[in-house]
Legacy VTK file of the C-alpha trace (Angstrom):
# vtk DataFile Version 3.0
C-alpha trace
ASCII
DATASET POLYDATA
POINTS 302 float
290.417 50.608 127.460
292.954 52.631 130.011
291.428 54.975 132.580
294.351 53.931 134.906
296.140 57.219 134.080
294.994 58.989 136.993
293.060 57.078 139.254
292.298 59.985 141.842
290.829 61.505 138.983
288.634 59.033 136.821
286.716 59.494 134.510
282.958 60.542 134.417
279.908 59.031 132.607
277.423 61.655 131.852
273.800 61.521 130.688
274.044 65.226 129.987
271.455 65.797 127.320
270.232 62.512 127.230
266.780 61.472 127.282
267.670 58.017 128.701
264.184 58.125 130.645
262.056 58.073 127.854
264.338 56.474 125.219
265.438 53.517 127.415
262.580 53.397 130.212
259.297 54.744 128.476
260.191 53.352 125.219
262.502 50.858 125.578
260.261 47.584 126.373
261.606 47.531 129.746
258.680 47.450 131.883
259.750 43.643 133.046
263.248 45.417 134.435
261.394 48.422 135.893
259.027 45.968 137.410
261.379 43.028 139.462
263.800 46.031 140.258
260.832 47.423 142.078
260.294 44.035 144.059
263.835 43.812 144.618
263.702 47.720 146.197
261.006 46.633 148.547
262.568 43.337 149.760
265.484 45.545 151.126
263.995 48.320 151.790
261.936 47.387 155.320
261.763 50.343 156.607
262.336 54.410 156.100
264.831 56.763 157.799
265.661 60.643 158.116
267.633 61.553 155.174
268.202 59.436 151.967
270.940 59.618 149.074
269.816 58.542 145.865
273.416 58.049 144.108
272.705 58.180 140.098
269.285 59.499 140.064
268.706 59.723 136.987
265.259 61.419 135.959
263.686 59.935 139.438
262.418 56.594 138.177
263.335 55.258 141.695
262.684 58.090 143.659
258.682 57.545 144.403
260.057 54.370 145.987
261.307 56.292 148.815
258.418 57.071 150.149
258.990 56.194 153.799
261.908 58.513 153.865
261.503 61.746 155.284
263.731 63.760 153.004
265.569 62.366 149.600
268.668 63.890 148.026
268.545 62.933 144.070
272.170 63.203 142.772
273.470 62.666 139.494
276.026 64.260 137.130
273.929 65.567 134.401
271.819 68.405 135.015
269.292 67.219 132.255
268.365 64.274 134.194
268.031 66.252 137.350
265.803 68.937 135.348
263.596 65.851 133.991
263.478 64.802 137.557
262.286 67.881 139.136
259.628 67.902 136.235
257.884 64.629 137.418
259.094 64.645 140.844
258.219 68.586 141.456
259.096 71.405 143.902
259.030 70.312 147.470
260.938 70.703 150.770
261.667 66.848 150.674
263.452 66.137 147.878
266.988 68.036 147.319
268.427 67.909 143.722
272.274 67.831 143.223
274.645 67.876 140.367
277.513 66.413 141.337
280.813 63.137 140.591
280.216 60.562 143.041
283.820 60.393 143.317
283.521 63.735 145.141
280.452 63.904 146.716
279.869 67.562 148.439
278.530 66.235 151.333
279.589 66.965 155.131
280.948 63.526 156.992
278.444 60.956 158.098
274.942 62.819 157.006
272.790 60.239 155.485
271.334 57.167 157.741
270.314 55.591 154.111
271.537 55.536 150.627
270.966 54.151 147.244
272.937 53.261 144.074
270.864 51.879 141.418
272.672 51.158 137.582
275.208 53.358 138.632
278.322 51.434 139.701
278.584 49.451 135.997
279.791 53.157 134.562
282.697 53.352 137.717
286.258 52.730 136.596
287.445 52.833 139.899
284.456 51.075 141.502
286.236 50.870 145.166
286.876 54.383 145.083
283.423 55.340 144.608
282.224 53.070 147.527
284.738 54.547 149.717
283.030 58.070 148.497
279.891 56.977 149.647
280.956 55.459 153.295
282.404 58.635 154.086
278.746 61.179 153.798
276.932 57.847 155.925
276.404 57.566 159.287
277.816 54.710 161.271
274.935 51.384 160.644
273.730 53.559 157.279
271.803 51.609 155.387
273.395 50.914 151.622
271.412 49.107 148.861
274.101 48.926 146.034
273.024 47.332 142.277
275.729 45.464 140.439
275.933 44.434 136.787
277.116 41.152 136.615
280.079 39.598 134.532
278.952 35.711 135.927
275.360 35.576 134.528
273.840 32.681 132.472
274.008 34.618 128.951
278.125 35.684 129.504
278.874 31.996 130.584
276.741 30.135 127.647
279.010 32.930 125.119
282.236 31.746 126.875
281.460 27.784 126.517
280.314 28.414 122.829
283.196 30.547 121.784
281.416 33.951 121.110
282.860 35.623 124.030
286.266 36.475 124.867
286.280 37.650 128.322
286.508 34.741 130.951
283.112 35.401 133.260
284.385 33.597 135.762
287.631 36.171 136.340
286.921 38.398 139.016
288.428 41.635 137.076
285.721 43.965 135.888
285.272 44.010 132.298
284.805 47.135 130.177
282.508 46.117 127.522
282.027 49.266 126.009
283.505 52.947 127.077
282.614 53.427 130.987
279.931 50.353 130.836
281.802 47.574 133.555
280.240 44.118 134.382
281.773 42.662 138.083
282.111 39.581 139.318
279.644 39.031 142.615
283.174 37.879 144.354
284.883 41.750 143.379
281.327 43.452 144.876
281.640 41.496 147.771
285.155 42.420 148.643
285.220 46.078 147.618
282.251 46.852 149.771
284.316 45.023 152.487
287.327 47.606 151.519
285.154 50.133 152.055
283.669 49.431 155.388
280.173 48.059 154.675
278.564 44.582 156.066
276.668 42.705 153.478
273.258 41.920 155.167
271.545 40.584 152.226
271.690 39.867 148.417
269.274 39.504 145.648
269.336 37.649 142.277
267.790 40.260 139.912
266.314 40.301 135.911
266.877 36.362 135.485
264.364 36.811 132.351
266.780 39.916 130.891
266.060 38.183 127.299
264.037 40.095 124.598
262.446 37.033 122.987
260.984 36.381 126.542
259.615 39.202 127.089
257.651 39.569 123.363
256.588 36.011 123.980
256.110 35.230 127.709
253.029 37.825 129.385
254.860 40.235 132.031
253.178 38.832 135.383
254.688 35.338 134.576
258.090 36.727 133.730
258.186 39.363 136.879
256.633 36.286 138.881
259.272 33.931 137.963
261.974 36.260 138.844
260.261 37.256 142.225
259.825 33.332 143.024
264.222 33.227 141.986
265.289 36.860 143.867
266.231 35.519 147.411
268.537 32.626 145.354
270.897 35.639 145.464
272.153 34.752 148.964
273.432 31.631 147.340
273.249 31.744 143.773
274.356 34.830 141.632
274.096 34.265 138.200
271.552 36.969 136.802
272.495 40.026 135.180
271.704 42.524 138.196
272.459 41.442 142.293
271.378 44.370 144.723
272.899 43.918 147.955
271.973 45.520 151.140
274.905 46.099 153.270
275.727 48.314 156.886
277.968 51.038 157.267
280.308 49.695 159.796
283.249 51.321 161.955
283.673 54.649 162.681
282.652 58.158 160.777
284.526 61.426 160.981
282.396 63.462 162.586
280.540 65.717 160.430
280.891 69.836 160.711
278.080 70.821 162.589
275.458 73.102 160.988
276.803 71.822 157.796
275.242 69.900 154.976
276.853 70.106 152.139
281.002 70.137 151.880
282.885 72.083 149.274
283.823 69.143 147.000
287.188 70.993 146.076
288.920 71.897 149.774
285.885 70.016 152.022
285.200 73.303 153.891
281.125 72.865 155.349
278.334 74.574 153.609
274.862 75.210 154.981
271.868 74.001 152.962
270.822 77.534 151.764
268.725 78.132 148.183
270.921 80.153 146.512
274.643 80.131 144.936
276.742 78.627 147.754
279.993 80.874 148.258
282.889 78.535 149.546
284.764 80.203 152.613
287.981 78.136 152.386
288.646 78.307 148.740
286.900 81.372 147.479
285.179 79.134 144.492
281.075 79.550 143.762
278.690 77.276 143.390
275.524 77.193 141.408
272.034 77.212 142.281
269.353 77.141 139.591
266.491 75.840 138.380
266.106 73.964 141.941
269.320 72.185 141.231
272.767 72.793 143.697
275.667 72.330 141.098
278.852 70.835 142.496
280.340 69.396 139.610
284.085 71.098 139.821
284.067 72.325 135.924
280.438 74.711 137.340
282.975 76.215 140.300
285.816 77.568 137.934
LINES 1 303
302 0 1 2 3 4 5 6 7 8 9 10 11 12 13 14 15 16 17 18 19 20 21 22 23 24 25 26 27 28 29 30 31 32 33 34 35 36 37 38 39 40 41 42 43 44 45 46 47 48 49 50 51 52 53 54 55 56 57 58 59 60 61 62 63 64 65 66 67 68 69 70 71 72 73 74 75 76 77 78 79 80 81 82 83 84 85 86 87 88 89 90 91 92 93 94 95 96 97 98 99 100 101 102 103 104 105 106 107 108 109 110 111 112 113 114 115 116 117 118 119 120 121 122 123 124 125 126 127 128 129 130 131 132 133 134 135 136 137 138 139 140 141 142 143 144 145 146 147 148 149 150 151 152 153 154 155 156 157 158 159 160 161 162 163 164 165 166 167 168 169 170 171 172 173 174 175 176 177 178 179 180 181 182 183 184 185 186 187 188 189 190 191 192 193 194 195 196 197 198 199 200 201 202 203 204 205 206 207 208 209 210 211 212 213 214 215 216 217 218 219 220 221 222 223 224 225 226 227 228 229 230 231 232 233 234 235 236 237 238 239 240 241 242 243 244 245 246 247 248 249 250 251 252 253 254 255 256 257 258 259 260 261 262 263 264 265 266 267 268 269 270 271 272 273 274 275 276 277 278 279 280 281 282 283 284 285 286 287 288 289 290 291 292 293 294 295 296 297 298 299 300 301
């Protein structure tokens, strides 16, 4: 599949509609995931910070993880997963919900001092691009904890040796295994957060036991306790389906507007964090507040 067309412009997955939350998380037998994704979270996440960015939030599974953060800014593209969010999550000074591409985040220069992006890179078809997005709204020594699907796990490289798999795992190019759903190579994570000015600090080896006869036949605490025992094997050894990586914003930030928080995502004029419809100054265009949720996507600002 070709999204090379335009790549200032890719394309965007969107969860719009979708109950994903309860059809994949409540439902879905993934409780083992949910689980060793939690340990991983906690490994990295040592201590809290000012102002958080949740990149792909999704309906807020991960959000109540953040708890040592003082304020958390939930973003995703679909305002149904934002609206399911707010539901569990509720109203409250500290969280900030935003509908809005990654690829354009309306965010002022250098705002957040932490950020997160959980199953949310494997839909990016121009993965460096969207890491270069996410440098620019963090402050220099930002913390980062990026997830990764990965093309070099045990499953992909058994298919390849038996002939059931086309794709070499072992290639660093992304695949595209299905529309907008991208496995990388450790190797391509590693130098595309280099690219875009992180420092890798840490990795972990994540959902070893991703196998669905496992987890009917092996109890969950010996599954999730085998996989916590295997996590910190991710500094050396990468071949599990998910590796989260903590990594440092590093050199310098354009500095940010001042009294401004978010950034017209069209002509990057500064916005103040006000609840209502957000009228841009520099290009005349309006943006959306309702239901608790800022809309930035550029389609809501025609």
């Amino acid at each position: 599949m070709n999204h090379s067309l335009d790549p200032s412009n890719p394309p965007v997955c969107s969860y719009e509609g979708s109950d994903y939350q309860s059809s994949f998380w409540d439902k879905g037998e993934r409780q083992y995931e949910d689980t060793v994704e939690e340990i991983a979270l906690k490994r990295l996440l040592r201590h809290g910070g000012r102002l958080m960015l949740e990149l792909g939030a999704g309906a807020g599974r991960n959000t109540p993880r953040y708890g040592s953060w003082e304020r958390v800014v939930l973003l995703d593209y679909s305002r149904t997963q934002l609206l399911q969010a707010r539901e569990r999550l509720g109203d409250s000074p500290r969280f900030v919900y935003v509908a809005a591409d990654v690829y354009k985040l309306p965010f002022v220069n250098g705002l957040f001092d932490g950020s997160t992006m959980i199953r949310t890179l494997h839909h990016m078809a121009e993965p460096e691009l969207a890491l270069k997005s996410v440098r620019r709204v963090l402050a220099p020594d930002a913390l980062f904890i990026l997830e990764a699907a990965n093309k070099r796990n045990i499953k992909s490289i058994l298919r390849y040796v038996a002939h059931r798999q086309a794709w070499n795992p072992f290639d660093h190019t992304p695949i595209e295994f299905a529309e907008l759903n991208f496995d990388f190579h450790p190797r391509f994570i590693q130098e595309i957060l280099k690219s875009a000015q992180f420092s890798i600090e840490k990795q972990l080896s994540v959902s070893h036991f991703r196998v669905g006869w496992l987890k009917r036949h092996v109890p969950l605490k010996v599954l999730v306790g085998l996989d916590a025992l295997l996590q910190p094997t991710g500094s050396f050894w990468q071949y599990s389906p998910s590796i989260f990586t903590l990594a440092r914003a590093v050199g310098d930030t354009p500095t940010a507007a001042e009294a401004g928080f978010f950034s017209c995502p069209v002509c990057h004029t500064a916005l103040p964090e006000e609840v209502h419809n957000l009228a841009c100054p520099g290009c005349g265009r309006e943006w959306p507040f309702a239901d608790g949720i800022y809309d930035f996507r550029v389609d809501a600002g025609e």
